[in-house]
C-alpha positions as CSV (number, residue, x, y, z in Angstrom):
1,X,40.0,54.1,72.8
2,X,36.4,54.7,72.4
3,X,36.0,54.2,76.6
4,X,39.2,56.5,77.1
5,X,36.9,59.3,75.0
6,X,33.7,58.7,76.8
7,X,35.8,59.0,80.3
8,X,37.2,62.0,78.5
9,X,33.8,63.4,77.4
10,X,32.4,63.2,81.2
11,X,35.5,64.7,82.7
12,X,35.0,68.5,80.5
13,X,31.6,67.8,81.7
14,X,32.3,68.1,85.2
15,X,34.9,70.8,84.4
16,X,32.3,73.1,83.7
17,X,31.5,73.5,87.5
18,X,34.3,76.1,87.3
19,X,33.0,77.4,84.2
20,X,30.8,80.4,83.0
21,X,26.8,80.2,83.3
22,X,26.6,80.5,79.4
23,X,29.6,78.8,78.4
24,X,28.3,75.8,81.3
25,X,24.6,76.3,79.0
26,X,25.9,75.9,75.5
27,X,28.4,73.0,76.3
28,X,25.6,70.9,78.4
29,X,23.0,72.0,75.3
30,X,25.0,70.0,73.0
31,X,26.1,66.9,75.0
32,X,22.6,66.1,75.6
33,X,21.9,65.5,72.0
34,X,25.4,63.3,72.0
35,X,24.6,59.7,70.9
36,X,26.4,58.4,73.8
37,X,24.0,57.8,76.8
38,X,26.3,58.0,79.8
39,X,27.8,61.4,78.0
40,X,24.0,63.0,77.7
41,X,23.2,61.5,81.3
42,X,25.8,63.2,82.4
43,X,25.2,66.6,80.3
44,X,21.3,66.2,82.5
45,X,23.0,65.7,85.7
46,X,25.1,68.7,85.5
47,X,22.6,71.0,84.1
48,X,20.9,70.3,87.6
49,X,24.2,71.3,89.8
50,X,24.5,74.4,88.1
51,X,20.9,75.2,88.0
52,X,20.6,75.8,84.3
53,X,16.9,76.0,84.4
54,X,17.1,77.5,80.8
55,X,17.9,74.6,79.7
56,X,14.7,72.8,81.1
57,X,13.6,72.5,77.1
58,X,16.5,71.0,76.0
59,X,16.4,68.3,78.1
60,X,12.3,67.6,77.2
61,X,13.5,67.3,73.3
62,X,16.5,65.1,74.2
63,X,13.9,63.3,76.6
64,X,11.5,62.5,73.9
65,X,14.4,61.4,71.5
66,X,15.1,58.8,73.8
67,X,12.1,56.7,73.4
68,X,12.9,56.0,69.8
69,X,14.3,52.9,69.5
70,X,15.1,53.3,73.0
71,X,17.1,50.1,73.8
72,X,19.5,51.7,70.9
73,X,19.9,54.7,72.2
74,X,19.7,54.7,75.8
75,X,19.8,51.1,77.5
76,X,19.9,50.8,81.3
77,X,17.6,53.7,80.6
78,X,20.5,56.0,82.1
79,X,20.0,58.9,79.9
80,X,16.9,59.2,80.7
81,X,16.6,58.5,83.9
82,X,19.0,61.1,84.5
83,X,17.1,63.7,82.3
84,X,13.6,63.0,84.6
85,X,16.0,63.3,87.6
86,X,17.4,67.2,86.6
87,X,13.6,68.0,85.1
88,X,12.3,67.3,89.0
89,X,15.6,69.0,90.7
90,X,14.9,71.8,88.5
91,X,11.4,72.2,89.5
92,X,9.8,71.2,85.7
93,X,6.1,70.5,86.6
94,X,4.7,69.7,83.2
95,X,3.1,66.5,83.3
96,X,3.6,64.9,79.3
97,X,7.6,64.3,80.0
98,X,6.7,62.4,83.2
99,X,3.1,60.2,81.9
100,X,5.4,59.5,79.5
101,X,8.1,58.1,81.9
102,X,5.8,56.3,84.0
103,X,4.5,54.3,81.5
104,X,7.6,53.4,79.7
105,X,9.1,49.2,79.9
106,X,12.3,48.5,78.4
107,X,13.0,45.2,78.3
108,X,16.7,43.9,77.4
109,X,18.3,41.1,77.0
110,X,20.7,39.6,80.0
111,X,21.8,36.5,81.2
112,X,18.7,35.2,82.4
113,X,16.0,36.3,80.1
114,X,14.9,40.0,79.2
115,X,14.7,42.3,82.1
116,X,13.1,45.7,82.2
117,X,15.8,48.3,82.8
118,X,12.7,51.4,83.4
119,X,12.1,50.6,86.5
120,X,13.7,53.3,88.2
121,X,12.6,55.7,85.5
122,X,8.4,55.1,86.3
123,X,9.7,55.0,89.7
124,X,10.9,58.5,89.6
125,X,8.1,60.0,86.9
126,X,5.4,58.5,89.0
127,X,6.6,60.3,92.0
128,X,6.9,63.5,90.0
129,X,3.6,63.7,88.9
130,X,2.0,64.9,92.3
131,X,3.2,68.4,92.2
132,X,2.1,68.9,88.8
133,X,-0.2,71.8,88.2
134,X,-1.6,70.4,84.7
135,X,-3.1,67.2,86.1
136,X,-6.2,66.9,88.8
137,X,-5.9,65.3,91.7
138,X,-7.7,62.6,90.4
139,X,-5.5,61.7,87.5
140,X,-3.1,61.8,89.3
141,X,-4.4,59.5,91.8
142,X,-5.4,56.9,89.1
143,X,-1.8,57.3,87.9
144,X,-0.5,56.2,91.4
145,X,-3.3,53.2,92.0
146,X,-1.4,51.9,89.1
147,X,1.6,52.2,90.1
148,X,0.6,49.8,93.0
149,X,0.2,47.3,90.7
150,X,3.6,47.4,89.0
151,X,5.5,44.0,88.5
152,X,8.4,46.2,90.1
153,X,8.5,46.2,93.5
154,X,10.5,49.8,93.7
155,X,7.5,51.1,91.6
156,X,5.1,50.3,93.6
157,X,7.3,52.0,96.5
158,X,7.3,55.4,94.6
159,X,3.4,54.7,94.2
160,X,3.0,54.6,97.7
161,X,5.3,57.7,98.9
162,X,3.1,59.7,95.9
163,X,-0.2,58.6,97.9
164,X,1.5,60.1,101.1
165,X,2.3,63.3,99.4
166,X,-1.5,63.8,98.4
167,X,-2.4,63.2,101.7
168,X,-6.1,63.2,102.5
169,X,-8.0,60.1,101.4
170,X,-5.1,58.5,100.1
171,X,-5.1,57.4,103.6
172,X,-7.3,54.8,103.0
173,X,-5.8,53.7,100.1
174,X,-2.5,52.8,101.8
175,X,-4.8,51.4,104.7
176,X,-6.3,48.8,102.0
177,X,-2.8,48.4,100.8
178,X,-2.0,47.4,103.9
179,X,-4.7,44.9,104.3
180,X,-3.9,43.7,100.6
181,X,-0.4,42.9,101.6
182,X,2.7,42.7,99.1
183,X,5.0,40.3,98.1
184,X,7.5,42.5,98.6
185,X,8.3,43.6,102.5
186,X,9.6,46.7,101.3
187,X,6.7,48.0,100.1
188,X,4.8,47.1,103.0
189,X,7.4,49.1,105.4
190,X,6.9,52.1,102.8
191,X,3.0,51.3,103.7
192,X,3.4,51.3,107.2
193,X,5.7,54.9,107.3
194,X,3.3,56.9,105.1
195,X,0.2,55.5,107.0
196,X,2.1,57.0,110.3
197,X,2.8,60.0,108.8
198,X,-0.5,60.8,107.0
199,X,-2.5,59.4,110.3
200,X,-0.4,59.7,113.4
201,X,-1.5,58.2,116.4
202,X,-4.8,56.6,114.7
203,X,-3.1,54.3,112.2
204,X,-1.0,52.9,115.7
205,X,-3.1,50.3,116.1
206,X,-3.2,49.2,112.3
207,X,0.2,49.0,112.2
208,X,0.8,47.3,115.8
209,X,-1.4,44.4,114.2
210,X,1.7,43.2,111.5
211,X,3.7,43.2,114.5
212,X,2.0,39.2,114.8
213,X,2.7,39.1,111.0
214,X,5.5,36.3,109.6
215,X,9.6,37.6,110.6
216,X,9.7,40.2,108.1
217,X,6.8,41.7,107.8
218,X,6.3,41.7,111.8
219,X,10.5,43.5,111.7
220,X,9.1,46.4,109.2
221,X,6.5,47.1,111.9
222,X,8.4,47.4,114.5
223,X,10.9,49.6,112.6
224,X,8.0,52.0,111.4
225,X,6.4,52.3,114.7
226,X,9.7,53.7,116.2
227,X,10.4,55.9,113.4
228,X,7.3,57.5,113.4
229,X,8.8,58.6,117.3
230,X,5.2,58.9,118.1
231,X,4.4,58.3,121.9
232,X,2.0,55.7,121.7
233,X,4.4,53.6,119.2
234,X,6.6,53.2,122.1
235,X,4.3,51.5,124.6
236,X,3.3,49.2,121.9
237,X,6.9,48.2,121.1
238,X,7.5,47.8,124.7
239,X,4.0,45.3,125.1
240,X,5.5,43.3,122.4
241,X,8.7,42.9,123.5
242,X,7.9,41.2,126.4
243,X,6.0,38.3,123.9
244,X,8.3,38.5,121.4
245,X,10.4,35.8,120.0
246,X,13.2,35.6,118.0
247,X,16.8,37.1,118.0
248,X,15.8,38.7,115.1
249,X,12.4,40.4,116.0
250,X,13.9,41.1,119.6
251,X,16.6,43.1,117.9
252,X,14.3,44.8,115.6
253,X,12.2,46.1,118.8
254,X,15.3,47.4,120.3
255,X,16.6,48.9,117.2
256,X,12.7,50.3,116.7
257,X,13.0,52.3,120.2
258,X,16.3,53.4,119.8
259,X,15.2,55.0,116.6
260,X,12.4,56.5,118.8
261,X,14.0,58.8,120.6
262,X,11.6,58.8,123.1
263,X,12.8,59.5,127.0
264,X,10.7,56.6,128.2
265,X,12.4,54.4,125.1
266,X,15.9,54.8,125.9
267,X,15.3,54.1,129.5
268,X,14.0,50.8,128.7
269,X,17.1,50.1,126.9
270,X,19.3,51.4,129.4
271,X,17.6,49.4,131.7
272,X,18.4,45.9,129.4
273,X,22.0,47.0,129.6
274,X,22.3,47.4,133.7
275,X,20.1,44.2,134.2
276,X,18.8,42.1,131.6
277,X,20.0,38.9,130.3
278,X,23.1,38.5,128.6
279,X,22.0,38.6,124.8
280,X,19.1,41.2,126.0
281,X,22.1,43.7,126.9
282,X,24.2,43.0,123.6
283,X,21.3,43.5,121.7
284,X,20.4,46.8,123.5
285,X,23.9,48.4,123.2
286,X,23.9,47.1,119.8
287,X,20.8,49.4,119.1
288,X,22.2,52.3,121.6
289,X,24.8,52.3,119.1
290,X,22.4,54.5,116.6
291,X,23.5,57.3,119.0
292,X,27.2,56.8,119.2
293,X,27.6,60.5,118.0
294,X,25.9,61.9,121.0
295,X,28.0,62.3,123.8
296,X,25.1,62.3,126.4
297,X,23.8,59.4,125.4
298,X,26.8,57.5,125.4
299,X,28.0,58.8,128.9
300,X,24.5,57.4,129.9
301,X,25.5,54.2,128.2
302,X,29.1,53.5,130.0
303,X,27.2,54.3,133.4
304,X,25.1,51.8,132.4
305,X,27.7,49.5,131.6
306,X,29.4,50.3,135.0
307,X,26.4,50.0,137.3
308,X,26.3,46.1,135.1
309,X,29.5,45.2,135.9
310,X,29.5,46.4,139.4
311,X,26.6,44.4,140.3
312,X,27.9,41.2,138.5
313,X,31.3,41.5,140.5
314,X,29.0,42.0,143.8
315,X,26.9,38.4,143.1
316,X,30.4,36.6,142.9
């Protein structure tokens, strides 16, 4: 019964999409101070649909009240990751909701041992923190070096899309990051994309180096080289594909120039499909796939296919 009246409770929530703007306010007002954290996530959700900016306030107090005794109150942290979710959707750039988020662990108890549900909660109050008016750029830079050092690797992430948004020096920042390495190959492709963007052409060759890196690390390379669709990425994927090995790094080139976009790029893969090896071509049309909603492309793709066949038929 008491899951049939949560389910209820979250259902007139999302009824109020069809509602009034101060009937929508008043309603959402009072479900985030419900003691149910699903119900007041939800109450923060919606109040960023509808754009209820005037209720920016309300969810700061019911933010705060979350901390206390916070594994109570809010575990999994969805409450209030929800509530630092709306206060960035609805532009909120006062910093004290958002230090306070950044630094928060919640450990709970599960199977295994306590794990620390806040994770996506510094995660998103560390990214927020960039924009704010309140803090210097320097705080807010210390804020994000320690984020790099978070036990969680989606933390450090965040820290590292933050140090792209500063732009500037954080440059070299990332660059040492980069040099530091992570046990986590996510972060490193998160390294590797901001560095692109920040740098362009010049952090080419930095990147290109990972690319003799072990499997995963070398995969992430290749994948942010070609998304960066920056001209010079492309000759270096192409250089390395002819030294590359591995069915796995091979596919992750091809799947790196399709992402490209670049006209010399695609040629090189249309090429693999009219006269490369066997598993070059599967691999190449596997990675052509990426394009399958462009028409163009994919009439270049069953020419391709033709001119293969065509010449396979004429050797026997």
């Amino acid at each position: 019964m008491a899951h049939r009246k949560i389910e209820q409770d979250i259902e007139r929530l999302s009824a109020l999409r069809e509602a009034g703007r101060p009937e929508a306010a008043a309603a959402l007002r009072k479900a985030l101070g419900d003691r149910v954290n699903l119900v007041a996530a939800k109450a923060a959700k919606m109040a960023a649909e509808l754009e209820l900016r005037e209720l920016v306030p309300d969810l700061v107090r019911a933010f705060d009240r979350l901390f206390e005794d916070a594994t109570e109150r809010d575990p999994q942290c969805w409450a209030k990751n929800a509530i630092a979710k709306a206060l960035v959707d609805l532009d909120h750039r006062d910093s004290p909701p958002f230090v306070r988020g950044m630094r928060h662990v919640q450990m709970e108890s599960s199977y295994g041992g306590a794990v620390d549900t806040a994770t996506t909660l510094r995660g998103i109050c560390l990214l927020a923190l960039a924009p704010c008016p309140d803090l210097t750029r320097q705080e807010v830079m210390r804020y994000l070096v320690d984020g790099l050092t978070d036990e969680a690797h989606t933390v450090r992430v965040e820290a590292v899309r933050g140090l792209e948004q500063m732009e500037g020096e954080s440059a070299l920042l990332l660059r040492l990051k980069a040099r530091l390495g992570d046990k986590e190959v996510e972060v490193l492709g998160q390294v590797f994309d901001s560095l692109l963007k920040l740098e362009g052409a010049r952090a080419i060759p930095l990147v290109a180096e990972f690319l003799k890196a072990e499997p995963d690390t070398r995969a992430e390379a290749a994948l942010a080289l070609g998304s960066s669709r920056l001209a010079g990425a492309v000759d270096i994927l192409r250089a390395a594909w002819d030294t590359a090995r591995g069915p796995e790094f091979r596919d992750a080139i091809l799947r790196a120039l399709s992402i490209s976009r670049q006209d010399n790029a695609m040629e090189f893969l249309l090429a693999l499909v009219k006269t490369g090896r066997a598993a070059d071509a599967k691999q190449a049309l596997d990675a052509l796939e990426l394009h399958k909603d462009s028409l163009e492309i994919q009439r270049r793709v069953k020419e391709a296919e033709f001119e293969r066949k065509e010449r396979m038929e004429g050797r026997g």
